[in-house]
C-alpha positions as MATLAB code, in Angstrom:
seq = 'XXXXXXXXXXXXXXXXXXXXXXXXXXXXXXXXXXXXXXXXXXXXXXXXXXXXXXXXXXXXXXXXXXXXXXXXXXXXXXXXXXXXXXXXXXXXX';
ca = [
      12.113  -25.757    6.248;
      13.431  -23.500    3.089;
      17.369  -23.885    2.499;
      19.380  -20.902    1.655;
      23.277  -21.421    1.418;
      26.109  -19.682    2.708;
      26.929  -19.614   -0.926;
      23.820  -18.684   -2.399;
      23.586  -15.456    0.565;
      26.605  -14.543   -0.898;
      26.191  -14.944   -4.345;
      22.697  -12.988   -3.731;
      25.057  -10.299   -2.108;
      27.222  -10.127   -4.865;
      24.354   -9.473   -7.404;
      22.697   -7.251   -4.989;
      25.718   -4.673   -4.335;
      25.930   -5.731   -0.546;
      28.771   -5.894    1.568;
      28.632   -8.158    4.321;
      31.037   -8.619    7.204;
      32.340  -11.932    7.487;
      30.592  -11.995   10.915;
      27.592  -11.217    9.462;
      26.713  -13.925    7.075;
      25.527  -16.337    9.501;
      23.105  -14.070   10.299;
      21.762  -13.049    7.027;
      21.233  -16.889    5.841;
      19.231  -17.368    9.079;
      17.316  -14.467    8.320;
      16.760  -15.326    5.230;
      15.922  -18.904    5.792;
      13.138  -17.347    8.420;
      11.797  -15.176    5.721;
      11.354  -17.594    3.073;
      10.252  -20.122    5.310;
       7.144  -17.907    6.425;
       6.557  -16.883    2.678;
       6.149  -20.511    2.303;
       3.905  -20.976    4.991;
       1.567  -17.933    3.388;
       1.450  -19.593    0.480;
       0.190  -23.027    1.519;
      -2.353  -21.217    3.369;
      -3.076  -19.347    0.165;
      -3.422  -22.191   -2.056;
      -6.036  -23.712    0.739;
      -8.230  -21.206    0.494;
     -10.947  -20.533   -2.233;
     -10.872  -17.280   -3.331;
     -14.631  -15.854   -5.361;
     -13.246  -12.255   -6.834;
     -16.034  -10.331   -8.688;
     -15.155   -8.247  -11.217;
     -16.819   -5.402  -12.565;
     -19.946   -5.177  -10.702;
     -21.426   -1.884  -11.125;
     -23.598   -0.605   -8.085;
     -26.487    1.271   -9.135;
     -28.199    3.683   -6.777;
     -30.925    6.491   -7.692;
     -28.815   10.331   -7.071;
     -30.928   12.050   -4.725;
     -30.621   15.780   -4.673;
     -31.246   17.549   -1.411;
     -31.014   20.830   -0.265;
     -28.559   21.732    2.195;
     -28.109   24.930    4.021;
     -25.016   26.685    3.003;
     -24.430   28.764    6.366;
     -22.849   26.633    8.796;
     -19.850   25.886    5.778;
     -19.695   29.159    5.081;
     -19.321   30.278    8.591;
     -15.866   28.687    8.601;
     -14.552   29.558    5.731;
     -12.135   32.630    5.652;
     -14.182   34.725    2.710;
     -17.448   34.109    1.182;
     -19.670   36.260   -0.898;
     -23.551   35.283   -0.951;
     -23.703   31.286   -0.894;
     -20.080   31.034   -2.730;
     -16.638   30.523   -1.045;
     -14.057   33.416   -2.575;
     -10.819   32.192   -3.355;
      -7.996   33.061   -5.126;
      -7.836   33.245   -8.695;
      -4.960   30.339  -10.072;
      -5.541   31.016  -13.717;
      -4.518   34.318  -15.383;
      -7.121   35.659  -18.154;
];
């Protein structure tokens, strides 16, 4: 089991800009001590396992152009003109 002082909760409150209650110290350091006691358990579970990362493996994949029929998009949209939506301009000229 991790150990976290009554001391060191403080101290770490201190640093940290927290106020705690008198009553609530207790509280924190079992918190705490239930925190860091998982993070230690995820890290020996970690360490067990064998981790194979590839790095920079580029897929490669023919592009395939197909035609698609415009219509049923355009059909939705608020304003179109021939096989183009129309929207507003953003850029002045």
């Amino acid at each position: 089991m991790v150990k976290i002082t009554r001391e060191e909760v403080l101290k770490l409150a201190e640093i940290s800009k927290i106020y705690l209650h008198e009553n609530e110290i207790d509280l924190v350091v079992e918190q705490l001590k239930s925190v860091l006691g998982y993070a230690a358990k995820v890290s020996d579970i970690a360490g067990d396992i064998q981790i194979q990362s590839v790095k920079n493996v580029n897929i490669y994949r023919d592009d395939i152009a197909l035609h698609t029929d415009p219509q049923p998009i355009l059909a939705q949209a608020p304003e179109h003109e021939d096989d183009y939506f129309v929207v507003l301009p953003i850029l002045e000229k």
